[in-house]
PLY file of the C-alpha trace (Angstrom):
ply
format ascii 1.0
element vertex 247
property float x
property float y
property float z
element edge 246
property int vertex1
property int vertex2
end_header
7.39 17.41 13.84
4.50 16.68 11.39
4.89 12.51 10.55
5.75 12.42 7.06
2.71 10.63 5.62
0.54 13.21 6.97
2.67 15.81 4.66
3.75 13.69 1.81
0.02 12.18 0.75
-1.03 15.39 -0.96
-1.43 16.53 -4.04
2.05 16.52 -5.12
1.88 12.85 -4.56
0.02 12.70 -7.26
2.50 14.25 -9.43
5.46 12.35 -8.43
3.26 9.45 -9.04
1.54 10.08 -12.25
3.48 6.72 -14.00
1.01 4.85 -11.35
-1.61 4.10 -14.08
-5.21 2.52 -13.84
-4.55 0.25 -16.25
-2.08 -1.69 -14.52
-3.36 -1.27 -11.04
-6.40 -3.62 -13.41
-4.11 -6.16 -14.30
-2.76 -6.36 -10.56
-6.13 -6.78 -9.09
-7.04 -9.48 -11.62
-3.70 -11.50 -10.71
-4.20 -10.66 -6.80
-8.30 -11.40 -6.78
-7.63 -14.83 -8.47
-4.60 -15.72 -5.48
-7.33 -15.62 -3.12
-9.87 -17.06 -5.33
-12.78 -15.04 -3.65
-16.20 -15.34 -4.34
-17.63 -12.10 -6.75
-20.04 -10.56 -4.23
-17.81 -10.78 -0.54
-17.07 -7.63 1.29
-13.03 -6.40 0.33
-11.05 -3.68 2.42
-8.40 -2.11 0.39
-6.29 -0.94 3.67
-4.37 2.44 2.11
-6.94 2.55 -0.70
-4.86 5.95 -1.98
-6.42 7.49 -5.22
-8.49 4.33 -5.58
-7.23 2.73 -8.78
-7.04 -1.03 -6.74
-10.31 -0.09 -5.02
-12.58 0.61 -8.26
-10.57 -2.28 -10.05
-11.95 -4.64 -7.69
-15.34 -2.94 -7.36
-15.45 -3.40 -11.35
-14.70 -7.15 -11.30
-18.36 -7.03 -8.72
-16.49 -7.24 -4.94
-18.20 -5.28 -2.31
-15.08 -2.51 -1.78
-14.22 -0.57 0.65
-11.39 1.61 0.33
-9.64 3.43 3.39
-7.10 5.75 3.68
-5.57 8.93 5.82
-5.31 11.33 2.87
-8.00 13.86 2.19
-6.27 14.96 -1.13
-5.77 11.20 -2.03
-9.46 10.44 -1.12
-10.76 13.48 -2.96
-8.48 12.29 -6.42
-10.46 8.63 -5.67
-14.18 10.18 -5.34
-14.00 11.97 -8.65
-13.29 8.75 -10.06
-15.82 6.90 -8.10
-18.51 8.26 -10.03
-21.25 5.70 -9.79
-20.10 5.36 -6.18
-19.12 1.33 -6.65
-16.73 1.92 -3.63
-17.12 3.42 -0.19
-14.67 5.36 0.27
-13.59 6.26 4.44
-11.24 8.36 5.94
-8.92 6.95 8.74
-6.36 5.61 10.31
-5.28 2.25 9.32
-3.85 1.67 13.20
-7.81 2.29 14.14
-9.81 0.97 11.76
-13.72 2.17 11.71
-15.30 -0.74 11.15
-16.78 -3.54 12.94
-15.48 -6.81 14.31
-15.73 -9.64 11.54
-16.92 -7.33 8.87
-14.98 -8.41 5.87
-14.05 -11.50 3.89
-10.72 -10.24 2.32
-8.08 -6.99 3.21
-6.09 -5.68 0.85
-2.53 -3.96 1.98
-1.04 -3.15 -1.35
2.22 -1.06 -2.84
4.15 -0.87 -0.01
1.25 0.95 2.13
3.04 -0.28 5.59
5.77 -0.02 7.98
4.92 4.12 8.06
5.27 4.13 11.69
8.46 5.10 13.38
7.14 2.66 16.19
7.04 -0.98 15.70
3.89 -1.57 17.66
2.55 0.81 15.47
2.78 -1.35 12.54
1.80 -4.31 14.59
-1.19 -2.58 15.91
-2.18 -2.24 11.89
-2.09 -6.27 11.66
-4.33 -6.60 14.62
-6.69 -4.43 13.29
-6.81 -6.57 9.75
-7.32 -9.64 11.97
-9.94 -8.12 13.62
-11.98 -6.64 10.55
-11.65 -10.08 8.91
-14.66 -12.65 9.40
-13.80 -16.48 10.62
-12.65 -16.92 6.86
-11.03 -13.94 6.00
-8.02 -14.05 4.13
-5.50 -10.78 3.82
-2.86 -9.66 1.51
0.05 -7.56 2.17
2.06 -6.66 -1.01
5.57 -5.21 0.11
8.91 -4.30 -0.78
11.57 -7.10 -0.50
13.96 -5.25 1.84
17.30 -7.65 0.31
16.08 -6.49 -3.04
15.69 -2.78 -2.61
18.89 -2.40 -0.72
20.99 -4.21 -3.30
19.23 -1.95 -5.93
18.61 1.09 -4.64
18.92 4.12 -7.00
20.26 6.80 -4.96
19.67 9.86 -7.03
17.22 10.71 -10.03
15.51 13.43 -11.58
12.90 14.49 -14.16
10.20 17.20 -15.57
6.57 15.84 -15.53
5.58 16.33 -18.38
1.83 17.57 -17.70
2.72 20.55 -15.90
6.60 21.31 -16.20
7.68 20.47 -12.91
10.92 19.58 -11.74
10.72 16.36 -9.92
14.37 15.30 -7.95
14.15 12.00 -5.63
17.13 10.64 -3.25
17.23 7.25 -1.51
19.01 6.00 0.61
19.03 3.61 3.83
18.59 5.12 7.30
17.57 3.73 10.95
16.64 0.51 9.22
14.04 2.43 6.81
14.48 3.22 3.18
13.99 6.81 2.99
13.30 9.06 -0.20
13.44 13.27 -0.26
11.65 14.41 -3.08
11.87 17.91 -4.16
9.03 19.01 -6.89
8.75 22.71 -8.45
9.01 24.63 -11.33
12.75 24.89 -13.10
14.95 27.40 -11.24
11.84 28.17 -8.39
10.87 27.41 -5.14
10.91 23.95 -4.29
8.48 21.58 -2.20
10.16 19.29 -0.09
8.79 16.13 1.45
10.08 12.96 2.73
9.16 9.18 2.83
10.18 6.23 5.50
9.30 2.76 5.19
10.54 0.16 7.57
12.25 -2.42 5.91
10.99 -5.29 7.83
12.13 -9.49 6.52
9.51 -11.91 5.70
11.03 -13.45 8.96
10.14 -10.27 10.74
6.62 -10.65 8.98
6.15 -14.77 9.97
6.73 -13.54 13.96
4.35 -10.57 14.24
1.78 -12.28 12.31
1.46 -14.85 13.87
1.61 -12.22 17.46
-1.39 -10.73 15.15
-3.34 -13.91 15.36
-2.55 -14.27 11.54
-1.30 -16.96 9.61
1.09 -16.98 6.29
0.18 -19.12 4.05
1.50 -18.00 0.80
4.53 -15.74 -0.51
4.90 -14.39 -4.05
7.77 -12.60 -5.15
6.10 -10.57 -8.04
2.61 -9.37 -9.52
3.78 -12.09 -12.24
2.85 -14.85 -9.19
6.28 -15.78 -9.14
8.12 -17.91 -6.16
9.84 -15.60 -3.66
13.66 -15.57 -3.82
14.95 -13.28 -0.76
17.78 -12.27 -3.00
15.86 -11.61 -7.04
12.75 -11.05 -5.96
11.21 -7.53 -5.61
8.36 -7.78 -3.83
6.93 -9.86 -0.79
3.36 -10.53 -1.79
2.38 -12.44 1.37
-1.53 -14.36 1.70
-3.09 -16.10 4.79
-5.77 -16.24 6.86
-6.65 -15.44 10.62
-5.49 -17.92 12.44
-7.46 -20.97 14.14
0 1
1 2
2 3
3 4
4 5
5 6
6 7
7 8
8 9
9 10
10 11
11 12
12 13
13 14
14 15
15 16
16 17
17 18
18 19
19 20
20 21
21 22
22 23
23 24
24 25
25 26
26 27
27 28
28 29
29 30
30 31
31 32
32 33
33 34
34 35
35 36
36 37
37 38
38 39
39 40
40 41
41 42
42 43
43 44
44 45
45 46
46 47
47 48
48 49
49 50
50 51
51 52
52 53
53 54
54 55
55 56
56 57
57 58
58 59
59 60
60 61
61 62
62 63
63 64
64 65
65 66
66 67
67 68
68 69
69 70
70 71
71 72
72 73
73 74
74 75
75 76
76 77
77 78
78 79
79 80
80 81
81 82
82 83
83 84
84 85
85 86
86 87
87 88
88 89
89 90
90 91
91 92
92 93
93 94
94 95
95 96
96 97
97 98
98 99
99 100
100 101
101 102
102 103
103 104
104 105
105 106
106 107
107 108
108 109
109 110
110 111
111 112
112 113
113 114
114 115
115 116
116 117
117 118
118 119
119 120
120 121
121 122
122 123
123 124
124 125
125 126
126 127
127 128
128 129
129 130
130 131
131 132
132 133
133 134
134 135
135 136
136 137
137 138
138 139
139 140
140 141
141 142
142 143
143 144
144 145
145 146
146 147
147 148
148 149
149 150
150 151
151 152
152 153
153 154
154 155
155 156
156 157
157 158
158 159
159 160
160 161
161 162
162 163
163 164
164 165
165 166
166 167
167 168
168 169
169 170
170 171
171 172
172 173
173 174
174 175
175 176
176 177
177 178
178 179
179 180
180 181
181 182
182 183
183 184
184 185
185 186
186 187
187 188
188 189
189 190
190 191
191 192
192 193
193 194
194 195
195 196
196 197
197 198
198 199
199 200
200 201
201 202
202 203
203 204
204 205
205 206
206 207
207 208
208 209
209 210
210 211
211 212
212 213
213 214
214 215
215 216
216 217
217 218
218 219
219 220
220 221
221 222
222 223
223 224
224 225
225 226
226 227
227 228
228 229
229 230
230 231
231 232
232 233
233 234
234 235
235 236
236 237
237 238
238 239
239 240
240 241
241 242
242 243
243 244
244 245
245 246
């Protein structure tokens, strides 16, 4: 069976996700870059770069950005907009990162893009590889769900027409294996529907503190919001989580 990120990042992706706009991802990256407090010309990996909007945000504020990600389709949406070609934009495999030892002075892991992998060494394998892309002061960021959060408000069923091209767009989530797990359906009105499905691990900041630290990673930092506000395991709806590799 095909994994379901290979299927799922494609063009309807973009659809589901229209609401994703570039204007916000700009505000994030402005809260995010000044966590971190990087300098304006250091070399920044945006780990699951997806149609680019966190990528060129940064590249616009004058990091050096590199944006990665498994998705042709998503890739292609992100070139169109990388017009004066600010970022460089490569396609791979987060768990085998093409790049060298050392190379960058920040990696970016943002909206949820981990805990894919049915396989827990899987995901750990994708915090060894930000340890070893980072140089001797590299600092990461991981933004993530907060797994309390999303289970206490999860919204099993929804539905809606996008407006752009009349599509009928129905999502259901629920919690399964220790993943959250959405089936989306996307067609026209009383057609043929598409149907894909996404898994995320929901994995504890405790789970987090253990394997980065097996990563040779250390947490420094926890936010529970793009707001920079303290993480509460029970309000808070994200895990925004900064450190460095460890010494």
């Amino acid at each position: 069976m095909l994994d379901w990120y290979k299927r799922s990042f494609g063009s309807d992706y973009m659809i589901v996700y229209r609401h994703r706009n570039w204007e916000q991802a700009a505000r994030e990256v402005q809260q995010m870059a000044g966590w971190l407090d990087l300098p304006a010309d250091v070399q920044v990996l945006d780990i699951g770069c997806g149609m680019g909007r966190h990528a060129l945000a940064l590249a616009e504020m004058g990091f050096k950005v590199t944006g990665i990600d498994l998705s042709e389709a998503l890739l292609h949406e992100a070139r169109a907009h990388n017009r004066g070609g600010q970022v460089e934009l490569v396609h791979g495999d987060m768990r085998q990162l093409p790049f060298e030892s050392g190379r960058f002075q920040a990696t970016l892991n943002l909206f949820t893009s981990f805990g894919y992998f049915a396989e827990e060494r899987d995901n750990l394998a994708v915090l060894k590889e930000i340890r070893r892309v980072l140089d001797d002061d590299g600092q990461y960021l991981i933004d993530f769900l907060n797994p309390v959060y999303t289970k206490r408000h999860l919204v099993p069923h929804s539905e809606r027409t996008d407006e752009e091209t009349g599509l009928h767009i129905d999502e259901r989530r629920m919690i399964e294996d220790g993943a959250v797990v959405k089936r989306i359906s996307i067609g026209q009105p009383g057609g043929d529907k598409r149907h894909y499905e996404e898994r995320v691990r929901l994995y504890t900041l405790d789970w987090f503190g253990k394997v980065l630290d097996e990563a040779g990673l250390t947490l420094e930092r926890v936010y529970g919001d793009y707001d920079g506000s303290s993480y509460s395991e029970t309000e808070s709806k994200r895990m925004i989580m900064i450190g460095r590799i460890s010494r």
